[in-house]
DRENMARKOL-804852 format. One record per residue (C-alpha): x, y, z; residue in three letters. Coordinates in steps of 0.1 Angstrom, whole numbers, plus 5000, padded with zeros to 4 digits. Layout:
XYZALA
...
# end
This chain:
774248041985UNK
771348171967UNK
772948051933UNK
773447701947UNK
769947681959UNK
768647811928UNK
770547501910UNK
769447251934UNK
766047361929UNK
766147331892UNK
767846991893UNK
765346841921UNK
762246991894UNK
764146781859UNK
764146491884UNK
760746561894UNK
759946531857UNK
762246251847UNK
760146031870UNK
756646121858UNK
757746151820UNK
756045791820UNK
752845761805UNK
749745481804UNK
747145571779UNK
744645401761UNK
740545391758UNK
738145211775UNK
735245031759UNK
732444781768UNK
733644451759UNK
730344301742UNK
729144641721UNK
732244801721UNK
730645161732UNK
732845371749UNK
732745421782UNK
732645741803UNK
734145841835UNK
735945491844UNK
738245551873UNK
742145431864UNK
744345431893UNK
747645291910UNK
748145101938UNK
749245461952UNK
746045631941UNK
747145771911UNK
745045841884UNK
742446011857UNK
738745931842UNK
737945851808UNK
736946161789UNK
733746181763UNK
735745921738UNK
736445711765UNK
740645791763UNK
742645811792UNK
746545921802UNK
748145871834UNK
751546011846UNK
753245801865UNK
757145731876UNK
759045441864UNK
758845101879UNK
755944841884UNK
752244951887UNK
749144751892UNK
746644981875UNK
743044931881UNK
740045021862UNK
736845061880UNK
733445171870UNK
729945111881UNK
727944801866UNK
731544661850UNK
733744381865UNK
736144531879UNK
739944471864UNK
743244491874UNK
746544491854UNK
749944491859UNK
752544731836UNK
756444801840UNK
757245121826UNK
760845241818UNK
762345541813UNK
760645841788UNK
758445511780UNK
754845521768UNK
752645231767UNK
749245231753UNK
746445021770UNK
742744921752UNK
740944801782UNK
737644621775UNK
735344591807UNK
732444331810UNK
729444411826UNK
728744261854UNK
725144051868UNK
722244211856UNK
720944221899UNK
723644331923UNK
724844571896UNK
722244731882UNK
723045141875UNK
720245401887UNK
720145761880UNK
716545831894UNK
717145881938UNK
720046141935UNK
720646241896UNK
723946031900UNK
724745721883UNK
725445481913UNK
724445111921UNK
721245031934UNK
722144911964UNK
723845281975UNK
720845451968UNK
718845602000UNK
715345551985UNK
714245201976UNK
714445181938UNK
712944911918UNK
714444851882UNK
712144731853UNK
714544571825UNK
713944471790UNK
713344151795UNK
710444171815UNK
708544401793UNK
709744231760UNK
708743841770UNK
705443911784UNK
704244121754UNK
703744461777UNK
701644671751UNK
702644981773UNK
703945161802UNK
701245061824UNK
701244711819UNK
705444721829UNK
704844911859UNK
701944701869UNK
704544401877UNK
706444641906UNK
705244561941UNK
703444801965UNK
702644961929UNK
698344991922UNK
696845151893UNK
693445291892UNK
692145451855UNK
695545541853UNK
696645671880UNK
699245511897UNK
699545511936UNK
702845371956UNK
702445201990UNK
698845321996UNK
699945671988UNK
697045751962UNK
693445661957UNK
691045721929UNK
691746061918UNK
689445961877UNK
692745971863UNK
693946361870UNK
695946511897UNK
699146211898UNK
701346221930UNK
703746001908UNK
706046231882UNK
706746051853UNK
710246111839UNK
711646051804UNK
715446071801UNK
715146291828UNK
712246541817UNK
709246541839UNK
706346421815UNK
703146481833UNK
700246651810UNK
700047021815UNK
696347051825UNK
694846721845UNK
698946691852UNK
698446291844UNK
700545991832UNK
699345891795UNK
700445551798UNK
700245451763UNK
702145751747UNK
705345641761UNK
708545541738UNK
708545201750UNK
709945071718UNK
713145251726UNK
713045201762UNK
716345061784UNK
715345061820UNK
712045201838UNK
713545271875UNK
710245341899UNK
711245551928UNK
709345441963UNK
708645781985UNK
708946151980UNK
710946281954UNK
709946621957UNK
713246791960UNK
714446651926UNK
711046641903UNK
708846921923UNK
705146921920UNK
703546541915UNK
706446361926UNK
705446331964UNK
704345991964UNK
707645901940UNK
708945891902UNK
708645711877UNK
711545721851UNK
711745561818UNK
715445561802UNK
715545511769UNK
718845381751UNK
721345511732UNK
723345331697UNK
726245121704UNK
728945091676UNK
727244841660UNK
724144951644UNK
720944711662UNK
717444661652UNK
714644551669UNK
711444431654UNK
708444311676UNK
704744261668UNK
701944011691UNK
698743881680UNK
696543821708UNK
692543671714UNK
690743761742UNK
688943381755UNK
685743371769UNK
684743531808UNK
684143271832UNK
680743421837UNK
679043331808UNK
676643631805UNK
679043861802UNK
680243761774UNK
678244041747UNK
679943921714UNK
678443641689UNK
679643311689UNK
681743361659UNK
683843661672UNK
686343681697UNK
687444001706UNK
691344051692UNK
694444271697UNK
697244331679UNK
700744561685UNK
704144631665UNK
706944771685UNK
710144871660UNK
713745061666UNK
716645101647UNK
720145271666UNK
723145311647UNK
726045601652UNK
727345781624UNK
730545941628UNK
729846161661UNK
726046151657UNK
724345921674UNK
720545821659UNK
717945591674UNK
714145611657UNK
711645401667UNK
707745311656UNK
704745151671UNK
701045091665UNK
698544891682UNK
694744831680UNK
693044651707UNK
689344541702UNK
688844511741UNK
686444321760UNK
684644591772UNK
682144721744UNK
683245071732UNK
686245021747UNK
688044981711UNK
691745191712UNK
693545231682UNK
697145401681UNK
700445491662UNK
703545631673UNK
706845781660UNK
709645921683UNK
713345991677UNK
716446071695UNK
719546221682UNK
722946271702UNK
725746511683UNK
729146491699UNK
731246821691UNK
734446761674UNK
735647121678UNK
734947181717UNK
735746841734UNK
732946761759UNK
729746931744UNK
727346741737UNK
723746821718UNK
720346671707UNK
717346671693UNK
714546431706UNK
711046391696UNK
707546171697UNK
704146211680UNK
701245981684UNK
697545971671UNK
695445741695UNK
691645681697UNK
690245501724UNK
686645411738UNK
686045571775UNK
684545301796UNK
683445451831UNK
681445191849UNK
679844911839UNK
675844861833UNK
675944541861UNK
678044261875UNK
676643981853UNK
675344031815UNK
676344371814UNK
680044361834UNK
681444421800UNK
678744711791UNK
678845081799UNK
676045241822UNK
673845381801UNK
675145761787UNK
678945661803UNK
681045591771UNK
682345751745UNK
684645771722UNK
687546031723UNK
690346121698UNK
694046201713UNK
697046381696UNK
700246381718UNK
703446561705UNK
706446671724UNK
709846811712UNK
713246831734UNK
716046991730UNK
719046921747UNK
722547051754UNK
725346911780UNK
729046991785UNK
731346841805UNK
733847071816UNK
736446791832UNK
737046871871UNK
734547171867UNK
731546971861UNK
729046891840UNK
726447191823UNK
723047121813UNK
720047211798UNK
716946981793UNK
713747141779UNK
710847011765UNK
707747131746UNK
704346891751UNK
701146931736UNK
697946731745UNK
694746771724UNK
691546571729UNK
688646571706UNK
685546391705UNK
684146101683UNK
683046401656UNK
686446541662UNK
684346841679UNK
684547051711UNK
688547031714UNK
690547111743UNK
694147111742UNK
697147141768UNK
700547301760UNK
703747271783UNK
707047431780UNK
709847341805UNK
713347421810UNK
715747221834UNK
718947421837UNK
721347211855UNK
724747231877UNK
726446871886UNK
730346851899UNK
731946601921UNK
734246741942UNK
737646651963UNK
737146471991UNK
733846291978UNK
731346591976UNK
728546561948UNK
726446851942UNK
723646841920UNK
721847251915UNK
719447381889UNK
716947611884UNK
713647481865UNK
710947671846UNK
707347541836UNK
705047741814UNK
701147631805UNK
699047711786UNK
695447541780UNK
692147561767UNK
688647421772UNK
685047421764UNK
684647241801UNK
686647581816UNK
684647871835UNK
683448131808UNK
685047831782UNK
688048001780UNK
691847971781UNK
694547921818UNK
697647981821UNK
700147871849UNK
703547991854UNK
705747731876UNK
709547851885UNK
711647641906UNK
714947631920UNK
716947321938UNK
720247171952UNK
721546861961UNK
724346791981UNK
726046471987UNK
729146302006UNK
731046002012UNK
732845892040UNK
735945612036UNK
733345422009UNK
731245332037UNK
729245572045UNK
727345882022UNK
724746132034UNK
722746332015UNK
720746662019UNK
719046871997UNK
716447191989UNK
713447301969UNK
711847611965UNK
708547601940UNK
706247881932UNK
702947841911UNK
700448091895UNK
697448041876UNK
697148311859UNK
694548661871UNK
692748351890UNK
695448211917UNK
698948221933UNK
700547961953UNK
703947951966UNK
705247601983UNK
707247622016UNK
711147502013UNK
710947142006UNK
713646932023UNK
715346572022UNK
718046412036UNK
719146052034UNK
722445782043UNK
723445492030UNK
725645262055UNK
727645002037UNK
728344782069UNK
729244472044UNK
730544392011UNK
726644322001UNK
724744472031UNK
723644822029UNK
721445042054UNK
720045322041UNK
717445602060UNK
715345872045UNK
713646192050UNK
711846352027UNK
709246642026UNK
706646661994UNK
703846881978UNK
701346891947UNK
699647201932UNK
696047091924UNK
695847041884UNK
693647291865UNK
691446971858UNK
690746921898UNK
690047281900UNK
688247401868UNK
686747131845UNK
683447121846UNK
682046821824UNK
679246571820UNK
679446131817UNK
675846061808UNK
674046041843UNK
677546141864UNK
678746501867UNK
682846561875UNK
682446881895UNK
685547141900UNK
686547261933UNK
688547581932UNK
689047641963UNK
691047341966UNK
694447361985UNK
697747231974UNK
698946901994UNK
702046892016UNK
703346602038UNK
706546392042UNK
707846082045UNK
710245862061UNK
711845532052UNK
714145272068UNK
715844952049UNK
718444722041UNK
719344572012UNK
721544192016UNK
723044041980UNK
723843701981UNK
725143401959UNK
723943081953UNK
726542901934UNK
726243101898UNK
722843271911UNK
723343631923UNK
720643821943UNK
719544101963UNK
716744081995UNK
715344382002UNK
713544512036UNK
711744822044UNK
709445002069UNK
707745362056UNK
705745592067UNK
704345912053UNK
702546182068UNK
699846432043UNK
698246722048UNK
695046852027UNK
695546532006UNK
693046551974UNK
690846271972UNK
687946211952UNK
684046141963UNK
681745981948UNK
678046151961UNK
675346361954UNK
675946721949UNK
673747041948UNK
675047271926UNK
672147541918UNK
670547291895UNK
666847201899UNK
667546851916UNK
671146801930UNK
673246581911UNK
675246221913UNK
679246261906UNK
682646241916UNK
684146611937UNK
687346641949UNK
687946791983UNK
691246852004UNK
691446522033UNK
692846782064UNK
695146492076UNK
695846142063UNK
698545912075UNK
700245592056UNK
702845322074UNK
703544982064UNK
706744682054UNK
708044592023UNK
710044312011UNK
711144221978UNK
713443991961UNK
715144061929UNK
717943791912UNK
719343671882UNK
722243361869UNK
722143001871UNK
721142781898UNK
722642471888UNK
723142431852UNK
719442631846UNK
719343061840UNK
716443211865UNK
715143551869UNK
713243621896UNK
711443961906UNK
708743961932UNK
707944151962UNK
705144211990UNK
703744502004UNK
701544612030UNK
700044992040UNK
697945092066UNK
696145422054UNK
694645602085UNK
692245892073UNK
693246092099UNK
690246352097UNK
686946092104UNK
688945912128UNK
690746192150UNK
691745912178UNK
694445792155UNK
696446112157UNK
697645942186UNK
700845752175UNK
700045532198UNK
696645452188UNK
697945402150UNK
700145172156UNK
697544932178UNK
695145002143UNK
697844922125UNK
698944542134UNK
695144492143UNK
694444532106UNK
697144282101UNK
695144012113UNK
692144142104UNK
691844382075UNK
687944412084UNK
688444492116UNK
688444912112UNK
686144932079UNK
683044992096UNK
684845262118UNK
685745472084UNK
689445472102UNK
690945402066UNK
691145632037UNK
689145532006UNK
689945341976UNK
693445161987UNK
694444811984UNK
696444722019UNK
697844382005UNK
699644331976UNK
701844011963UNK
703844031927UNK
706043801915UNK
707443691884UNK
709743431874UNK
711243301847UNK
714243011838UNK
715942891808UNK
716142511792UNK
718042491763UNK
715942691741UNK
713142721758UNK
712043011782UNK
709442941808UNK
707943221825UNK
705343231854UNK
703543561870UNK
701343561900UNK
699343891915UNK
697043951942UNK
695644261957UNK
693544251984UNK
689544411991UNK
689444761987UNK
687744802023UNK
686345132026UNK
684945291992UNK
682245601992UNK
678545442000UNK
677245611968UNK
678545311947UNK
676945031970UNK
673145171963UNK
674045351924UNK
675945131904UNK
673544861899UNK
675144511908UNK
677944671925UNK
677244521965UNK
676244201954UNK
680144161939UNK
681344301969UNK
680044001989UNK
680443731961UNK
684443861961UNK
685343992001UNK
688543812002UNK
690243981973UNK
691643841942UNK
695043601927UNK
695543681889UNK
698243441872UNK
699743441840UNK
702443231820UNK
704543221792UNK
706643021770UNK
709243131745UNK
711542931722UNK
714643081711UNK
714643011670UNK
718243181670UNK
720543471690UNK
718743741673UNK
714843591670UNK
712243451695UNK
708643331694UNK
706543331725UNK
703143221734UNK
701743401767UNK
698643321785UNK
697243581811UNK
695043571838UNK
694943201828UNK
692543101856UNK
690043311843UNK
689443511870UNK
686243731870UNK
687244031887UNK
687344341897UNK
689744621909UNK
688744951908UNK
684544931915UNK
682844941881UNK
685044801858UNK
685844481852UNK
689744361845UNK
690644121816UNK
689243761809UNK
691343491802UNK
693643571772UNK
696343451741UNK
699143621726UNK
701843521703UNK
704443731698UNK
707843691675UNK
710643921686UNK
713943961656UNK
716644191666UNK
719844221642UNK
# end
């Protein structure tokens, strides 16, 4: 018996294998470039089936007979095919996959460190493609983030959904992310807007809410990611320069140049990406010089960054780089201005100056994909800021070193997991330090990310942060466990529901806590007994795509809220500070509690409507930002909520009562859209922000001209620009954009006037 069954066994097992001896293989490309792709899912009509590896190949095992094999990925069309495989047969397969619309497609990595549509993320996302930083002639990051609703930015610092105020550019609650590398400046830990590859850039994806679990420290009021591309097999250049005019204000007396000048700007933006063999190169180039229309505002800069991609031939899967950037930048510092008339374009007297920047970072990278045991990584980055003065005297410098060492698998049964452990080093040095001396900061952090899906409908997500800081023999911090969770409910084909928790923190930057420096008449005062901010915040929305005829689109609802704790904000006062009369500047102190709700909606679409192409990108938001501590009553949920729809009809309504924090605008509109005839491109942007309410009184009696602005302009302010480009050929285009083309006379942040009517022209060749 035991021989028969020992025979039967070994016949069922050769049967076994006669009927899988079959084999599909084949690779699997992008149809247009003809990159590879990575990680498309093949399968059978009985759910059998393998990924593309790192060359994009594929094999499949399968019996003999008919299969419909399907090859899905995200941001492709999805394809089906039929095959009949015989006996001991192998049949090779080249499958070419087309993307699909540019909207209801689009690929994010930013929410969960997962390549996934936008529309199953559980954070609201908004994507920033090339198009609409190439065809308005964008001279940086700042000016490309600008066009992303509920997104306000004051001297640089950028605040989402009321969630920041006027911090004098240091101490960001936004992280700012390059190909997946925090990029925030080790000492005043702020965004330097102009250094920024855009030349090279892909995508910016700006992340709405707390992303503290992911990005730590100045990334709980969101992220800000810029990906940068990668070659294709065709080697691509790109060459862009604009020439631009600033016109006349539409207050005459402003106006400080002759009658024979206008004040001019000019930039040059060029990349080059090619692969050779298994490297992969991209270089890129920029320089700019921009004779503003604020006196001693000049900024002059020049940029060279790289990125390099080696693909190992001997251990399949391992992947390494080298990237790089270095820029040289000097710019005017324009604080506030000397009045609202003849001198809106002038500094106050002792404001300006001139300072000299040097920004260089270096990455090294490493990632190998293991097949079904995941994907390794490591990500660091060294970052160097130095700042000099007009004599290229008194120096202080800042110095990062970070290390992202990173887990990612996806499991059986639908289970991602994202884990890592993440290192920051800094080191810095000052004449505007206590005893003009050096600080150091030591920043270890560990994480994990866990997420599921349920029958492709439904996927949760939790994760956890643990983040220690120390500044070195002065102070030690340690954060509590920072948690998120989030869902996403796919109750449609193009309706998804998606909820969010998330808790945040910031460590105070050594500029909020240490520098100690002088603007003229104005002090900025340090405060170290400053506390580090905590909070959290909450979010509920649904995103609905829809078609009209070829036009594809997504709608986009969502209510937030966001709770902080010792929130850092900036006043504006008079100080004594052991000199023989007290002074005038800007302190920060720690807000005990601060709270920020409000609705969203945005639209975002692309393809024709009729026989015409239109893009369209716009959104509203509005925040109501209850300070908490001068208005204790508000604690009360209840009580919020009747201050929040009364400042809905009237936005006046609580100012007198100090209810609101300071410095936020409650109101904003952004929209931008642009459609194709023939060869022409027509593009049309509108903004508006509404009146910063509540602002410190110091500014009302100080800044001279300053409260007779604020009654001229109570309402607050519609900016509008438009464009028009003519397509010469596939590969070049010449554009003519006019901004602000009313010739608004305005003001956002109090004291400095935004730009006067002006003219670019801007040819873009890419080959």
């Amino acid at each position: 018996m035991r021989l028969i069954a020992c025979v039967f066994g070994i016949f069922l097992l050769l049967l076994q294998n006669q009927l899988v001896a079959q084999t599909l293989k084949g690779k699997v490309t992008d149809k247009s470039t003809g990159e590879t792709l990575i990680g498309v899912n093949i399968f059978n009509q009985e759910s059998v089936g393998a990924s593309s590896d790192i060359d994009g190949a594929y094999e499949i095992k399968l019996k003999p007979g008919e299969h419909l094999i399907t090859y899905k990925f995200i941001g492709y069309q999805t394809i089906t095919k039929s095959f009949i495989l015989k006996d001991n047969e192998t049949v090779e397969f080249n499958a070419k996959l087309s993307t699909e619309s540019t909207t209801l497609d689009l690929v994010v990595v930013t929410g969960s460190q997962f390549a996934k549509s936008v529309s199953e993320e559980m954070v609201t996302v908004d994507v920033i493609t090339e198009y609409l930083v190439e065809n308005t002639a964008a001279p940086d990051l700042k000016a490309a983030v600008a066009k992303v609703p509920g997104v306000t930015i004051l001297d640089g610092q950028a605040s989402i959904r009321g969630g920041g105020g006027y911090s004098y550019g240091v101490g960001s609650r936004v992280q700012l992310v390059i190909d997946d590398v925090p990029h925030l400046t080790g000492d005043l830990k702020d965004i330097q807007w102009s250094a920024i590859p855009m030349e090279t850039m892909e995508q910016i994806e700006v992340v709405k809410g707390s992303s503290s679990v992911l990005y730590g420290s100045g990334a709980m009021n969101g992220v800000i990611h810029v990906r940068t591309g990668w070659a294709s097999d065709k080697p691509e250049t790109t060459f862009r320069i604009y020439q631009g005019i600033y016109g006349n204000p539409g207050v005459k007396e402003a106006r400080w140049w002759d009658k024979t000048f206008n004040p001019v700007f000019t930039g040059v933006f060029f990349s080059h990406r090619r692969k050779i063999k298994n490297v992969d190169l991209v270089i890129g180039a920029h320089g700019s010089s921009d004779l503003t229309y604020l006196e001693r505002g000049h900024r002059q800069a020049f940029r060279l960054n790289f990125k390099t991609r080696v693909q190992s031939v001997k251990l399949k899967g391992l992947s390494y780089g080298l990237n790089g950037s270095g820029q040289y930048q000097q710019s005017g510092r324009f604080v506030l201005w000397a009045n609202n008339t003849d001198g809106a374009y002038k500094p106050l007297s002792g404001t300006s100056s001139t300072d000299k920047y040097t920004f260089v970072n270096v990455d090294p990278w490493l990632q190998y994909s293991a097949g079904k045991v995941g994907i390794f990584s490591m990500k660091s980055r060294y970052y160097r800021v130095e700042r000099r003065n007009d004599s290229w005297e008194d120096p202080s410098a800042s110095n990062v070193m970070f290390f992202d060492w990173r887990y990612q698998n996806e499991f059986k049964y639908n289970f991602r997991v994202t884990a890592g452990v993440q290192y920051q080093y800094v080191w810095s040095f000052s004449s505007l330090y206590p005893d003009a001396g050096n600080i150091i900061t030591h920043n270890p952090s560990v994480y994990a990310q866990v997420e599921k899906s349920f029958i492709d409908r439904i996927t949760l997500l939790f994760g956890l942060r643990n983040e220690w800081n120390e500044v070195v023999t002065l102070q030690k911090e340690t954060s509590k466990p920072t948690f998120r969770a989030g869902a996403n409910f796919k109750v449609a084909k193009k309706t998804n529901i998606r909820a969010s928790f998330g808790q945040s923190f910031r460590f105070p930057s050594i500029g909020e806590k240490f520098i100690d420096a002088s603007l003229g008449p104005l002090k900025i005062l340090p405060n170290e007994d400053l506390k580090s901010e905590h909070g959290w915040s909450a979010e509920l929305g649904v995103k609905q795509g829809f078609r009209v005829s070829g036009w594809k689109a997504y709608f986009d609802f969502a209510l937030f809220w966001m709770e902080f704790r010792d929130m850092v904000e900036y006043q504006f006062g008079i100080y004594n500070v052991g000199e023989a009369d007290p002074i005038l500047g800007f302190k920060p102190f720690n807000v005990s509690k601060a709270r920020v709700a409000g609705v969203e909606f945005g639209l975002t679409g692309d393809g024709n409507l009729g026989p015409i192409p239109v893009r369209v990108f716009l959104g509203y938001t509005f925040n109501y930002p209850a300070d908490l501590q001068a208005d204790t009553t508000q604690e009360n949920v209840q009580v919020f909520i009747q201050n929040f729809f009364n400042s809905i009809n009237n936005s006046d309504s609580l100012t007198a009562t100090s209810s609101i924090l300071k410095y936020r605008i409650t109101n904003t509109f952004k929209a931008d859209i642009e459609m194709d005839f023939w060869k022409f491109t027509l593009g049309y942007a509108v903004e508006y922000n509404s009146y910063m309410n509540r602002i410190d009184a110091e500014f009302e009696t100080f800044l001279p001209g300053f409260s007779e602005y604020r009654e001229l302009n109570p309402k607050g302010v519609w900016r509008m620009d438009a464009r028009l480009l003519f397509n010469i050929s596939k590969r070049s285009t010449v554009g003519f954009i006019a901004k602000n083309f009313l010739n608004e006379f305005y003001s956002v942040r109090p004291g400095i006037m935004e730009a006067p009517r002006n003219f670019a022209l801007q040819y873009t060749l890419k080959f």
